[in-house]
GUDREN-741987 format. One line per field, with one value per atom (N, C-alpha, C): residue in three letters; atom name; x, y, z. Coordinates in Angstrom, 1 decimal. Each point is the difference from the previous one (the first is absolute). Layout:
// residues N
residu	(ala	...)
atome	(CA	...)
u	(X	...)
v	(Y	...)
w	(Z	...)
END
This chain:
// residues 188
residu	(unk	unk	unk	unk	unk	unk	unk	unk	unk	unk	unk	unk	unk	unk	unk	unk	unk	unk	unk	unk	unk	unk	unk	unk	unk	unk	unk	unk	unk	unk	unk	unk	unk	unk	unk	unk	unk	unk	unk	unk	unk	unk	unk	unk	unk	unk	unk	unk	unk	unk	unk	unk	unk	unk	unk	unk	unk	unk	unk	unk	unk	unk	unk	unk	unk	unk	unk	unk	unk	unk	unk	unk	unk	unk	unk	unk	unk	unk	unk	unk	unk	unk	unk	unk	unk	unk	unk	unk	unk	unk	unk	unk	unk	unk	unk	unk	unk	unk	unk	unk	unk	unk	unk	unk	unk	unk	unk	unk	unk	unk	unk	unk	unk	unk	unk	unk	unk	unk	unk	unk	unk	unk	unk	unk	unk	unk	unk	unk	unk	unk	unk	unk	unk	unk	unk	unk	unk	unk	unk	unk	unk	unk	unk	unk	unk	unk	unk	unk	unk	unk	unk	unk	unk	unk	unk	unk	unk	unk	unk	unk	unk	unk	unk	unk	unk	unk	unk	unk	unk	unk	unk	unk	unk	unk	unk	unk	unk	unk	unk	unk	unk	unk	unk	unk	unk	unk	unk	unk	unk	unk	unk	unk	unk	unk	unk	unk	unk	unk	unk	unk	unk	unk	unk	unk	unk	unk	unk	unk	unk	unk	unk	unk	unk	unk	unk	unk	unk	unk	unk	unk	unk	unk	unk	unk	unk	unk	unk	unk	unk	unk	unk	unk	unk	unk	unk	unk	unk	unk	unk	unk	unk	unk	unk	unk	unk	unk	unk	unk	unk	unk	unk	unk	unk	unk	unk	unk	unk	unk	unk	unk	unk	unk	unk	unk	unk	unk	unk	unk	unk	unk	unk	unk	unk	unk	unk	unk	unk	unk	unk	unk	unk	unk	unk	unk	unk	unk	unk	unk	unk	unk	unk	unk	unk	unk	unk	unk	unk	unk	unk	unk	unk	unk	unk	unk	unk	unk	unk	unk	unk	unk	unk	unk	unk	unk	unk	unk	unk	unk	unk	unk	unk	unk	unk	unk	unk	unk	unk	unk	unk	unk	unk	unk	unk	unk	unk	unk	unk	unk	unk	unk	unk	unk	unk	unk	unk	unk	unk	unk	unk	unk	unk	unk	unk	unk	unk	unk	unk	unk	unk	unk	unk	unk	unk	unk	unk	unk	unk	unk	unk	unk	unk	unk	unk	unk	unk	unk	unk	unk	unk	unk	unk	unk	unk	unk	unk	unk	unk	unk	unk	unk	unk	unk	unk	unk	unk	unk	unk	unk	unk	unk	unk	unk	unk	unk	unk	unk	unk	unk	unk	unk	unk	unk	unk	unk	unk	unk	unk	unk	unk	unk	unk	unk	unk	unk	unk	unk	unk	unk	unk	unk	unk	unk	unk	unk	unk	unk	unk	unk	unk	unk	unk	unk	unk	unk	unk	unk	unk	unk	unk	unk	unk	unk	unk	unk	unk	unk	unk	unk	unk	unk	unk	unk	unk	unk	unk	unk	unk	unk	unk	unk	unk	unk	unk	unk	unk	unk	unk	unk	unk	unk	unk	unk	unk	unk	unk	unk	unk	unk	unk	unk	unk	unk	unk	unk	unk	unk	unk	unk	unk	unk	unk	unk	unk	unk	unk	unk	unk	unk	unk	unk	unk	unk	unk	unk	unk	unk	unk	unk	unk	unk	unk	unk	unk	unk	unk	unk	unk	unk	unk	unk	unk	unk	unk	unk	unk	unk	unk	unk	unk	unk	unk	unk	unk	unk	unk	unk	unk	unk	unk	unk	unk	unk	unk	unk	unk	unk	unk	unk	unk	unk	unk	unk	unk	unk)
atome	(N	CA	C	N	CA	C	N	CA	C	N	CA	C	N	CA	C	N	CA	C	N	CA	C	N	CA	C	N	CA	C	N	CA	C	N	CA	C	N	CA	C	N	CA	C	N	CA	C	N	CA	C	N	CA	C	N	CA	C	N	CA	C	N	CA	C	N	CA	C	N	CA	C	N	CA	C	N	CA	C	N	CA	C	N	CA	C	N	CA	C	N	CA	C	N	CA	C	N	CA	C	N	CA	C	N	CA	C	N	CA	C	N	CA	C	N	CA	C	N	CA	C	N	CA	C	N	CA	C	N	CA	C	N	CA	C	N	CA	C	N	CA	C	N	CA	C	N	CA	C	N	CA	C	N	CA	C	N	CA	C	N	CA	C	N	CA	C	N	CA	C	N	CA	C	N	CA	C	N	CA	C	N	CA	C	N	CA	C	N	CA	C	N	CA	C	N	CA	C	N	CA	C	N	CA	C	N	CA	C	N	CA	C	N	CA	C	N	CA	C	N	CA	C	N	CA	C	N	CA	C	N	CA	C	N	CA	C	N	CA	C	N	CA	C	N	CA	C	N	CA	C	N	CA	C	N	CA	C	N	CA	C	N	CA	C	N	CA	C	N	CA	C	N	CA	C	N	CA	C	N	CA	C	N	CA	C	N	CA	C	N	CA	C	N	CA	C	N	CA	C	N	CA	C	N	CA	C	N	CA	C	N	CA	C	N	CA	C	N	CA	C	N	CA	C	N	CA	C	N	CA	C	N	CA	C	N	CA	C	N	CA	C	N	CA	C	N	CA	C	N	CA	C	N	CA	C	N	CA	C	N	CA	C	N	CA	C	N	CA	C	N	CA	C	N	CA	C	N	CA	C	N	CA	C	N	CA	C	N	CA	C	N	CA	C	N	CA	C	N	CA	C	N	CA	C	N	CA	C	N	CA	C	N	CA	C	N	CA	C	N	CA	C	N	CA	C	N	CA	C	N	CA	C	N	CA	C	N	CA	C	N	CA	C	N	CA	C	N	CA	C	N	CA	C	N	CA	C	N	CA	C	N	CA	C	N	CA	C	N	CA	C	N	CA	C	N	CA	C	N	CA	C	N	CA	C	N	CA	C	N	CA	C	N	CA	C	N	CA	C	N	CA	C	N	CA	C	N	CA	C	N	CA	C	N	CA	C	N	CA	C	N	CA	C	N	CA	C	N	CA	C	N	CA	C	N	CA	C	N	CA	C	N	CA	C	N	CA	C	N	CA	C	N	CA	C	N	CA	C	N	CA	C	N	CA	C	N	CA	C	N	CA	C	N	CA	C	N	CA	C	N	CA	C	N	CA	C	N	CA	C	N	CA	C	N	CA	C	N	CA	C	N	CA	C	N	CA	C	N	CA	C	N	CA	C	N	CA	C	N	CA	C	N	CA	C	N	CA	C	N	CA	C	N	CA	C	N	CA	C	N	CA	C	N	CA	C	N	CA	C	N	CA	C	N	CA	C)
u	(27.4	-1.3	-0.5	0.9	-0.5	-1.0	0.7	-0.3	-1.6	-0.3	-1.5	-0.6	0.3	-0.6	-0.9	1.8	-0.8	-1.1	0.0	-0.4	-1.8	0.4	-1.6	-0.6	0.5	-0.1	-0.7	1.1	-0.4	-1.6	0.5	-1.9	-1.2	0.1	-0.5	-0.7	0.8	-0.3	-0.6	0.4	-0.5	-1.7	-0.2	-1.4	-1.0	0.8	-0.7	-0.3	0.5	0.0	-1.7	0.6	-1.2	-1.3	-0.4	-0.6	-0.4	0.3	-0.5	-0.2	0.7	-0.2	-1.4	0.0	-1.3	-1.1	0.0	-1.2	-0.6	1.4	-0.6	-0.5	-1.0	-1.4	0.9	0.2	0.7	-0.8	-1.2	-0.5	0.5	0.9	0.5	1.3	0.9	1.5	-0.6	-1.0	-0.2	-0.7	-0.8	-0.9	1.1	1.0	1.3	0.7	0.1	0.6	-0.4	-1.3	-1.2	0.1	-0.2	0.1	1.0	1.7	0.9	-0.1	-0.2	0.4	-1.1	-1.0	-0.6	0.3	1.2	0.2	1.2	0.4	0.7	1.5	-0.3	1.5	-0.9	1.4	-0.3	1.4	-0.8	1.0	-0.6	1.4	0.4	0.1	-0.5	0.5	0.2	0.3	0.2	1.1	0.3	1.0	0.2	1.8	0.9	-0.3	-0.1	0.2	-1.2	-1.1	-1.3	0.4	0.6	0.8	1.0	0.8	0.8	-1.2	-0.6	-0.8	-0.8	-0.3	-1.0	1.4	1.2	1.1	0.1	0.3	0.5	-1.3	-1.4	-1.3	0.2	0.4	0.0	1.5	1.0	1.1	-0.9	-0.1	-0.5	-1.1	-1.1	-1.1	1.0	1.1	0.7	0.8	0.3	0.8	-1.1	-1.3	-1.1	-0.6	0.7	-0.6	-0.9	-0.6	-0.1	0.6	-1.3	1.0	-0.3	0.8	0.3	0.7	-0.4	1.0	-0.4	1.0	0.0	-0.6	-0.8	-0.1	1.2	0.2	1.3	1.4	0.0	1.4	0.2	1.1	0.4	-0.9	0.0	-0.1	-1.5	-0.7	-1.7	-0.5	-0.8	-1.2	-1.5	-0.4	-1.1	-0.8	-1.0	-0.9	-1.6	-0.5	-1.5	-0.7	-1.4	-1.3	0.7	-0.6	-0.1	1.2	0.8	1.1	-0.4	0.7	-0.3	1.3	-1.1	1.5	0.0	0.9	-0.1	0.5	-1.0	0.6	0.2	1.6	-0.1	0.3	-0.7	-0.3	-0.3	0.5	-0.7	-1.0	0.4	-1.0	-1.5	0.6	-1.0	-0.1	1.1	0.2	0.8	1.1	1.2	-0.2	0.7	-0.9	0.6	1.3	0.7	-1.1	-0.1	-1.1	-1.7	-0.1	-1.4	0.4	0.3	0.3	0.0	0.9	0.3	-1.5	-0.6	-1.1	-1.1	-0.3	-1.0	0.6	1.4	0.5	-0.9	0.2	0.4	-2.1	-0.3	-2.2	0.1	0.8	-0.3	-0.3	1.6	0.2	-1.1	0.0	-1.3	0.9	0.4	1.2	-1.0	0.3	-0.6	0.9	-0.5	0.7	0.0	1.2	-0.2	0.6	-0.2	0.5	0.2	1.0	0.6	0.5	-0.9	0.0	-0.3	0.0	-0.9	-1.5	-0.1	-1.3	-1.4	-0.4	-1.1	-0.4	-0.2	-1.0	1.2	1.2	1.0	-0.4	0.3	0.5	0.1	1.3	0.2	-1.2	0.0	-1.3	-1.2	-0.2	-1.2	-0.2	1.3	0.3	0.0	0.1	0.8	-1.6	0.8	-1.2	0.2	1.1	-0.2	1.5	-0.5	0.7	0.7	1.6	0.4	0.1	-0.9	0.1	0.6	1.4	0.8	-0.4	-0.3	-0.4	0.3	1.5	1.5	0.1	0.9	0.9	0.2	0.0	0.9	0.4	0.9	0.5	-0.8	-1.5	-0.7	-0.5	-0.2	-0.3	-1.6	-0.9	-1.5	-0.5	-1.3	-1.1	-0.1	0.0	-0.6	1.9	0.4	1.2	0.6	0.7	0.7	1.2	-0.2	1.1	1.6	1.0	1.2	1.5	0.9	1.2	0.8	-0.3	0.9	-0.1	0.9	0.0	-0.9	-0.3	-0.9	-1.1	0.2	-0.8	0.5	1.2	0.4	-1.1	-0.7	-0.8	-0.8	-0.8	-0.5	1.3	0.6	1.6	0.0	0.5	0.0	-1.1	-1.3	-1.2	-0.2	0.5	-0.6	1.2	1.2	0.6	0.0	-0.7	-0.2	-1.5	-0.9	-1.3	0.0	1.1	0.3	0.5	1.3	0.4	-0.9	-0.9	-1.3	-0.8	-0.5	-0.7	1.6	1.2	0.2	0.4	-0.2	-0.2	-1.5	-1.3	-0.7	-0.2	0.9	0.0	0.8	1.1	0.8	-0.5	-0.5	-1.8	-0.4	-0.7	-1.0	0.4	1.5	0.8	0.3	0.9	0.1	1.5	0.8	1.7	0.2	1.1	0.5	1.4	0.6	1.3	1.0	0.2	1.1	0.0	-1.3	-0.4	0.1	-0.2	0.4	1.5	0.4	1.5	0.2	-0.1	0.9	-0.7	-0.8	0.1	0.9	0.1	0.8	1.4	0.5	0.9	1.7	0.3	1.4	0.7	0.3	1.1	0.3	0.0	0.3	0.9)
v	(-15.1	0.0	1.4	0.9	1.5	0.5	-0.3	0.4	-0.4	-1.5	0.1	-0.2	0.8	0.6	1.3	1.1	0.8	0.3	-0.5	-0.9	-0.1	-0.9	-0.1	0.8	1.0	1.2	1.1	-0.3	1.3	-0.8	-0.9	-0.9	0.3	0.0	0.4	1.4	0.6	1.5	0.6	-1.0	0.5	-0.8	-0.8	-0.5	0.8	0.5	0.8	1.7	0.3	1.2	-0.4	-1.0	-1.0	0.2	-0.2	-0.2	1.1	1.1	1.2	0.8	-0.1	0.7	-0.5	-1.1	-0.9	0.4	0.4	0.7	1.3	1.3	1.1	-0.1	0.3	0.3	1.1	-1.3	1.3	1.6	0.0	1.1	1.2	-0.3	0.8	0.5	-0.8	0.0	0.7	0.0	0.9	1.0	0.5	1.1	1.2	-1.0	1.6	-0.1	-0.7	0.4	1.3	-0.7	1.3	1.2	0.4	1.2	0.6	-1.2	1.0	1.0	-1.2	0.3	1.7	-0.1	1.1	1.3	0.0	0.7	1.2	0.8	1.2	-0.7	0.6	-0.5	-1.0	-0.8	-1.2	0.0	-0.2	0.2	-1.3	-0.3	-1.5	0.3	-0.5	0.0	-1.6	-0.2	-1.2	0.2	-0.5	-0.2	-1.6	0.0	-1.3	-0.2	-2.0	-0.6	0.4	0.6	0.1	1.4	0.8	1.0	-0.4	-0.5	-0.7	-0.6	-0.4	-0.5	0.8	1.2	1.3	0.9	-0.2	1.0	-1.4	-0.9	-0.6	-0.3	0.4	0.0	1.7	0.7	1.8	-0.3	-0.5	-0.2	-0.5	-1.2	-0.7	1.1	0.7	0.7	1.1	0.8	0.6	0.0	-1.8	-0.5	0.1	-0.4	0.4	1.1	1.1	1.0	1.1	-0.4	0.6	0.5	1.4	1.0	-0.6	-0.9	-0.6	0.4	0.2	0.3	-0.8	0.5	-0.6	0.7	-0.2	1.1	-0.6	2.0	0.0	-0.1	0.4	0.1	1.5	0.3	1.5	0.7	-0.9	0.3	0.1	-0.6	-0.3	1.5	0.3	0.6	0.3	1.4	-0.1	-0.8	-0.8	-0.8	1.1	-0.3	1.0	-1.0	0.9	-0.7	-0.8	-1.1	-0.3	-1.2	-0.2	-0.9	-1.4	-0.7	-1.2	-0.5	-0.6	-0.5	-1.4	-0.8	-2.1	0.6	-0.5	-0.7	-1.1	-0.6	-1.4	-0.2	-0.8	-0.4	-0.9	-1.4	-1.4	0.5	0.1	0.2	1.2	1.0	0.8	1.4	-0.2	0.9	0.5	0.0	1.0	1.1	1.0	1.0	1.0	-0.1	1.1	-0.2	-1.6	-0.1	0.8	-0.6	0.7	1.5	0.8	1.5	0.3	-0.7	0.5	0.0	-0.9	-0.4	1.1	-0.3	1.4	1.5	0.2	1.4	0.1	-1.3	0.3	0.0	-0.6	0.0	1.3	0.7	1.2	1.5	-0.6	0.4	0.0	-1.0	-0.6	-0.9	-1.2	-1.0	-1.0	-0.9	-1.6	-0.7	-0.5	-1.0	-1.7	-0.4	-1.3	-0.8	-0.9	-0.9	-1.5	-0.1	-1.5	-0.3	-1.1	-0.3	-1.5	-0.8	-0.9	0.1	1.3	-0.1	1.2	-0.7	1.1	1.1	-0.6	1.0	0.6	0.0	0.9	1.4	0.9	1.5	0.6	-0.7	0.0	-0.5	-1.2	-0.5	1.0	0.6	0.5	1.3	0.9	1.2	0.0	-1.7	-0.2	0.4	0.7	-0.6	-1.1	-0.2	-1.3	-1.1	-0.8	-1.3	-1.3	0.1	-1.4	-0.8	-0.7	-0.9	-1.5	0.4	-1.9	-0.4	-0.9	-1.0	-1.3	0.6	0.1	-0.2	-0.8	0.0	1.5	0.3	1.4	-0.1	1.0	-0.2	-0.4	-0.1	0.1	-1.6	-0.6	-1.3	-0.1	1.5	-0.5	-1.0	0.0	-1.3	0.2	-0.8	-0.2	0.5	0.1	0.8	-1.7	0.1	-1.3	-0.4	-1.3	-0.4	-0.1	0.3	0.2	-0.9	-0.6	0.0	1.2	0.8	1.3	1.1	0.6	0.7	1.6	0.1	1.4	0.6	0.7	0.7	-0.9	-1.1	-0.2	-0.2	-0.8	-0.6	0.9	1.3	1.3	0.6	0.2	0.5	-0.4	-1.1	-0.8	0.4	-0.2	0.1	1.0	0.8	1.8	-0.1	0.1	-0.5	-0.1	-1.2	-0.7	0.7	0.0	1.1	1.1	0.9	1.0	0.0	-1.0	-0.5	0.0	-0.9	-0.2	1.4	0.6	1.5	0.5	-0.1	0.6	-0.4	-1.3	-0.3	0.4	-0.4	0.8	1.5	0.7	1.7	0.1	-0.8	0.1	-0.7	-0.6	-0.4	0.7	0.7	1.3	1.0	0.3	1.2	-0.4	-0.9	-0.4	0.1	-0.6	0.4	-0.9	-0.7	-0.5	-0.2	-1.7	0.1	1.3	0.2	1.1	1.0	0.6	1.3	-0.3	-0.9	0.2	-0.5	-0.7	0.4	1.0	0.8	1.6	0.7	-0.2	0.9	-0.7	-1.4	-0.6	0.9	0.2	0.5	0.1	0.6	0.1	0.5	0.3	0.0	-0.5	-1.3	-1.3	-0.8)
w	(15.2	0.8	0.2	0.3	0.3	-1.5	-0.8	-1.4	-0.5	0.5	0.7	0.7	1.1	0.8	-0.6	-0.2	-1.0	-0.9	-0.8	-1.3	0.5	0.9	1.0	0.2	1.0	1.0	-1.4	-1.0	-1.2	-1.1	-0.2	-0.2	0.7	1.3	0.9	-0.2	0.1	-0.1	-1.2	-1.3	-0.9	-0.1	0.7	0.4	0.5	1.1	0.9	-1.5	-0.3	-0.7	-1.2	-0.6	-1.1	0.8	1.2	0.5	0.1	0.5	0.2	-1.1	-1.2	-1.2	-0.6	0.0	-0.5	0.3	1.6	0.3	0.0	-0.9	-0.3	-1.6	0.0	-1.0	-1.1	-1.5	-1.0	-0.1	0.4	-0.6	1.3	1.1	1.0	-0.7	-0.7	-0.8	-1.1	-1.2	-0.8	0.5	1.1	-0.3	0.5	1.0	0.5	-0.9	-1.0	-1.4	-0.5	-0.1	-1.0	1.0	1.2	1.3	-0.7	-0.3	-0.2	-1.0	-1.0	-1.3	-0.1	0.0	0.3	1.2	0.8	0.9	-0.6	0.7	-0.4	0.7	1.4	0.9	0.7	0.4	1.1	1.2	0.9	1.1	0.8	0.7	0.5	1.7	0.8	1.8	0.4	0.5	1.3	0.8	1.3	1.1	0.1	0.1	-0.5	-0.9	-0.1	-0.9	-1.2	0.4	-0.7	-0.5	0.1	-0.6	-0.9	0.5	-1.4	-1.1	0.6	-1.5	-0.9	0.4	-0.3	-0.9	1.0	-1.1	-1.3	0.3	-1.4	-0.8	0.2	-1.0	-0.4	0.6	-0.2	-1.3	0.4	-1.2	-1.0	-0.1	-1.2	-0.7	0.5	-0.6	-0.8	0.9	-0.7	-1.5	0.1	-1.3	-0.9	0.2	-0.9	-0.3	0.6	-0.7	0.9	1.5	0.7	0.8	0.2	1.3	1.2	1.1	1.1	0.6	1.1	1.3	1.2	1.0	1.2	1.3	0.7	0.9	0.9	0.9	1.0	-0.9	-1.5	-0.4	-0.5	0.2	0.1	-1.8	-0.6	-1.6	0.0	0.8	0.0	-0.2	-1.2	0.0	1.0	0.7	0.5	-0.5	0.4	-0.3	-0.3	-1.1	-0.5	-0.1	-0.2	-0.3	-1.5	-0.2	-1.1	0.2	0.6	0.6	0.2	-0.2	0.3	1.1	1.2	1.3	-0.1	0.2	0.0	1.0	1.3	1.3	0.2	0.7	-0.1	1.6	0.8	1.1	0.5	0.3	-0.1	1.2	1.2	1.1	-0.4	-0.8	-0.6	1.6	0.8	1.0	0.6	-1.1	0.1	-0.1	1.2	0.5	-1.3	-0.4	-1.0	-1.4	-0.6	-0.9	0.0	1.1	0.4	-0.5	1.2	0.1	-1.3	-0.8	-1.5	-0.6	-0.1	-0.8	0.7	1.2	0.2	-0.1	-0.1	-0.6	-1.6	-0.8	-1.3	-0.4	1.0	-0.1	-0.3	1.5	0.1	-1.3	-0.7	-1.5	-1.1	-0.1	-0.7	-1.5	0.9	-0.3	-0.4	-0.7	-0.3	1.1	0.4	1.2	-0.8	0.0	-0.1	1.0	1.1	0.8	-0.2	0.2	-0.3	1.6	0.1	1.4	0.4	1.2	0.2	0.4	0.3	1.1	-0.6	-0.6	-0.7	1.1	1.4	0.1	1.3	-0.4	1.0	-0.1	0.8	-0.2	-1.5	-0.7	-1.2	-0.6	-0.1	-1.2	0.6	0.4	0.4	-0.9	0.3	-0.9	-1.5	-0.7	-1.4	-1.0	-0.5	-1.6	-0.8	0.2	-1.2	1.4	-0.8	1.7	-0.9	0.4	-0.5	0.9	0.3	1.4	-0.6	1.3	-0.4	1.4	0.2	0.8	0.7	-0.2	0.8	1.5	0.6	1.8	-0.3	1.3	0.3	1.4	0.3	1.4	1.0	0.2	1.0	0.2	-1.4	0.0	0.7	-0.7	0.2	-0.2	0.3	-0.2	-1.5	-0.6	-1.6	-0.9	0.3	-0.6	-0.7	-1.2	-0.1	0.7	0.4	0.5	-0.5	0.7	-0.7	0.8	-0.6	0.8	0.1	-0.7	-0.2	1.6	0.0	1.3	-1.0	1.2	0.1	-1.1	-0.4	-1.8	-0.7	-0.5	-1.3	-1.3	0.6	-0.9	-0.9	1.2	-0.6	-0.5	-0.3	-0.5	-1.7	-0.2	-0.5	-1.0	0.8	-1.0	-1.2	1.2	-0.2	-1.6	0.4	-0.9	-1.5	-0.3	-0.7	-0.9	0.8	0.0	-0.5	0.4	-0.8	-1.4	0.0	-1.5	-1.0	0.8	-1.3	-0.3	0.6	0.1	-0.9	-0.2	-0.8	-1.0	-0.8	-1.0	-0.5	0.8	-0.5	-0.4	0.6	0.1	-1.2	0.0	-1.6	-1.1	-0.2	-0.9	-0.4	0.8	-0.1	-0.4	0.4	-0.8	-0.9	-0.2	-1.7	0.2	0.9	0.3	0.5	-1.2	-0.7	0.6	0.5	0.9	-0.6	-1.0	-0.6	0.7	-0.2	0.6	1.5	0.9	1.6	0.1	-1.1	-0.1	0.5	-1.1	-0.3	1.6	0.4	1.5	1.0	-0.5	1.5	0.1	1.2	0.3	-0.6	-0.9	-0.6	1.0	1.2	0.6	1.8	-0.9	1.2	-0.5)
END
Protein backbone atom coordinates (compact mmCIF):
# COMPACT_ATOMS: atom_id res chain seq x y z
CA UNK A 1 0.00 0.00 0.00
CA UNK A 2 2.83 2.56 0.94
CA UNK A 3 4.32 1.89 -2.53
CA UNK A 4 1.02 3.59 -3.76
CA UNK A 5 0.72 5.98 -1.89
CA UNK A 6 4.03 6.96 -3.24
CA UNK A 7 3.40 6.31 -6.67
CA UNK A 8 0.34 8.82 -6.17
CA UNK A 9 2.03 11.55 -4.21
CA UNK A 10 4.96 11.32 -7.16
CA UNK A 11 1.95 11.41 -10.06
CA UNK A 12 0.82 14.15 -8.41
CA UNK A 13 3.72 16.21 -8.46
CA UNK A 14 4.57 15.37 -11.76
CA UNK A 15 0.99 17.03 -12.69
CA UNK A 16 1.56 19.83 -10.89
CA UNK A 17 5.05 20.51 -12.71
CA UNK A 18 3.00 19.71 -16.50
CA UNK A 19 1.02 22.27 -15.58
CA UNK A 20 3.27 24.91 -14.97
CA UNK A 21 5.67 24.09 -17.73
CA UNK A 22 2.80 24.22 -20.22
CA UNK A 23 2.25 27.58 -19.36
CA UNK A 24 5.79 29.07 -20.01
CA UNK A 25 5.72 30.45 -23.71
CA UNK A 26 8.69 28.29 -25.85
CA UNK A 27 9.82 31.58 -27.17
CA UNK A 28 11.04 32.48 -23.23
CA UNK A 29 13.18 28.68 -23.22
CA UNK A 30 14.70 29.73 -26.71
CA UNK A 31 15.30 33.40 -26.61
CA UNK A 32 17.69 32.78 -23.08
CA UNK A 33 19.08 30.19 -25.22
CA UNK A 34 19.86 32.72 -27.98
CA UNK A 35 21.00 35.69 -24.73
CA UNK A 36 23.38 32.81 -23.93
CA UNK A 37 24.65 31.54 -26.70
CA UNK A 38 25.61 35.07 -27.70
CA UNK A 39 27.00 36.03 -24.28
CA UNK A 40 30.81 36.07 -23.13
CA UNK A 41 30.54 34.96 -19.22
CA UNK A 42 27.47 33.97 -17.47
CA UNK A 43 27.11 34.09 -13.90
CA UNK A 44 24.46 32.22 -11.74
CA UNK A 45 22.85 33.69 -8.07
CA UNK A 46 19.98 32.38 -5.96
CA UNK A 47 19.59 31.63 -2.05
CA UNK A 48 18.62 27.79 -1.03
CA UNK A 49 16.82 25.54 -2.90
CA UNK A 50 16.62 28.22 -5.96
CA UNK A 51 20.47 28.32 -5.69
CA UNK A 52 20.84 24.84 -5.99
CA UNK A 53 19.07 25.14 -9.14
CA UNK A 54 21.09 28.21 -10.68
CA UNK A 55 24.59 26.06 -9.58
CA UNK A 56 23.33 22.85 -11.33
CA UNK A 57 22.22 25.16 -14.75
CA UNK A 58 25.93 27.12 -14.14
CA UNK A 59 27.43 23.04 -14.21
CA UNK A 60 25.53 21.94 -17.07
CA UNK A 61 26.38 25.40 -19.30
CA UNK A 62 29.93 24.50 -18.24
CA UNK A 63 29.70 20.78 -19.76
CA UNK A 64 28.74 22.79 -22.89
CA UNK A 65 31.32 24.81 -23.29
CA UNK A 66 30.65 27.88 -21.36
CA UNK A 67 32.36 30.19 -19.03
CA UNK A 68 29.90 29.76 -15.87
CA UNK A 69 30.23 30.53 -12.56
CA UNK A 70 28.65 30.91 -9.37
CA UNK A 71 28.31 33.98 -7.53
CA UNK A 72 29.78 33.88 -3.69
CA UNK A 73 32.32 31.06 -4.62
CA UNK A 74 35.88 31.52 -3.76
CA UNK A 75 36.87 30.72 -7.71
CA UNK A 76 34.10 33.46 -9.06
CA UNK A 77 35.41 36.12 -11.35
CA UNK A 78 34.65 40.06 -10.87
CA UNK A 79 31.56 40.49 -12.74
CA UNK A 80 32.04 43.36 -16.08
CA UNK A 81 30.05 45.24 -18.41
CA UNK A 82 29.19 42.83 -20.92
CA UNK A 83 28.24 39.86 -18.33
CA UNK A 84 25.42 38.14 -18.24
CA UNK A 85 23.67 37.39 -14.43
CA UNK A 86 20.43 34.49 -14.22
CA UNK A 87 18.81 35.44 -11.08
CA UNK A 88 16.71 32.83 -9.72
CA UNK A 89 14.07 33.88 -7.21
CA UNK A 90 10.59 32.46 -7.01
CA UNK A 91 9.37 35.50 -4.81
CA UNK A 92 11.57 37.84 -7.20
CA UNK A 93 12.71 39.50 -3.47
CA UNK A 94 15.53 37.87 -2.12
CA UNK A 95 17.35 40.57 -0.80
CA UNK A 96 21.09 38.61 -1.67
CA UNK A 97 19.37 38.18 -5.41
CA UNK A 98 18.22 41.63 -5.70
CA UNK A 99 21.59 43.29 -4.26
CA UNK A 100 23.36 41.04 -6.75
CA UNK A 101 21.37 42.05 -9.77
CA UNK A 102 21.34 45.86 -8.99
CA UNK A 103 25.30 45.49 -8.30
CA UNK A 104 25.63 43.79 -11.62
CA UNK A 105 22.90 46.98 -13.56
CA UNK A 106 25.46 48.84 -11.97
CA UNK A 107 28.36 47.10 -14.07
CA UNK A 108 26.52 47.20 -17.03
CA UNK A 109 25.46 43.31 -16.75
CA UNK A 110 22.40 41.76 -18.81
CA UNK A 111 20.19 40.78 -16.18
CA UNK A 112 18.11 37.74 -16.56
CA UNK A 113 15.47 36.82 -13.84
CA UNK A 114 13.73 33.66 -13.37
CA UNK A 115 11.14 34.18 -11.04
CA UNK A 116 7.34 33.98 -10.35
CA UNK A 117 6.53 37.57 -10.12
CA UNK A 118 7.17 39.83 -13.18
CA UNK A 119 6.81 42.87 -11.62
CA UNK A 120 9.00 41.91 -8.19
CA UNK A 121 12.09 43.96 -7.28
CA UNK A 122 13.91 41.43 -9.43
CA UNK A 123 11.53 41.29 -12.42
CA UNK A 124 11.68 44.91 -12.41
CA UNK A 125 15.62 45.16 -12.77
CA UNK A 126 15.60 42.04 -15.59
CA UNK A 127 16.18 42.52 -19.21
CA UNK A 128 15.15 39.58 -20.30
CA UNK A 129 12.50 37.52 -17.66
CA UNK A 130 11.97 33.63 -17.37
CA UNK A 131 8.72 33.80 -15.66
CA UNK A 132 7.45 30.23 -14.16
CA UNK A 133 4.21 30.65 -12.80
CA UNK A 134 4.80 28.44 -10.08
CA UNK A 135 3.58 28.05 -5.81
CA UNK A 136 6.30 29.49 -3.90
CA UNK A 137 6.60 29.79 -0.28
CA UNK A 138 4.20 32.65 0.06
CA UNK A 139 1.26 30.98 -1.75
CA UNK A 140 0.16 34.45 -3.47
CA UNK A 141 -3.01 35.24 -5.24
CA UNK A 142 -2.83 33.88 -8.79
CA UNK A 143 0.30 31.62 -8.03
CA UNK A 144 -0.49 27.69 -8.87
CA UNK A 145 -1.82 25.65 -6.52
CA UNK A 146 0.42 22.95 -5.00
CA UNK A 147 0.43 19.85 -2.45
CA UNK A 148 4.11 20.37 -2.15
CA UNK A 149 5.45 22.27 0.86
CA UNK A 150 7.02 25.62 0.25
CA UNK A 151 8.98 26.76 -3.29
CA UNK A 152 8.93 22.99 -4.52
CA UNK A 153 6.96 23.30 -7.30
CA UNK A 154 9.01 26.65 -8.46
CA UNK A 155 12.12 24.44 -7.65
CA UNK A 156 11.23 21.79 -9.59
CA UNK A 157 10.19 24.10 -12.54
CA UNK A 158 13.16 26.22 -12.58
CA UNK A 159 14.79 23.01 -12.90
CA UNK A 160 13.62 21.53 -15.62
CA UNK A 161 13.40 25.22 -17.46
CA UNK A 162 16.79 25.53 -17.30
CA UNK A 163 17.49 21.97 -18.78
CA UNK A 164 15.71 22.94 -21.73
CA UNK A 165 17.51 26.59 -22.16
CA UNK A 166 20.39 24.23 -22.19
CA UNK A 167 19.66 21.93 -24.79
CA UNK A 168 18.81 24.88 -26.66
CA UNK A 169 22.21 26.73 -25.80
CA UNK A 170 23.87 23.24 -26.87
CA UNK A 171 21.94 23.49 -30.25
CA UNK A 172 23.16 26.63 -30.95
CA UNK A 173 26.65 25.82 -30.06
CA UNK A 174 26.75 22.80 -31.97
CA UNK A 175 28.04 20.37 -28.69
CA UNK A 176 27.57 17.32 -29.15
CA UNK A 177 26.99 14.66 -25.85
CA UNK A 178 30.90 13.65 -26.37
CA UNK A 179 32.15 16.91 -26.07
CA UNK A 180 30.19 17.67 -22.59
CA UNK A 181 31.38 14.30 -21.82
CA UNK A 182 34.91 15.15 -21.90
CA UNK A 183 34.30 18.36 -19.50
CA UNK A 184 32.23 16.28 -17.01
CA UNK A 185 34.31 15.74 -14.19
CA UNK A 186 37.22 12.93 -14.21
CA UNK A 187 37.85 12.86 -10.63
CA UNK A 188 34.91 11.52 -8.72
Amino acid sequence: MSNSISLTKAQRILEEVQQVVSRVPEEAVTGLAETLAKGNRIFVTGEGRSGFMAKSFAMRLMHLGANSYVIGETVTPALAAGDILIAVSGSGTTKAAVWTAEKARELGCTIVAVTTDESSPLGKLADQLLHIPAATKYRREGEAASIQPLGSLFDQCTHILLDAVCLGYGELQHVEHGAAFAKHSNVE
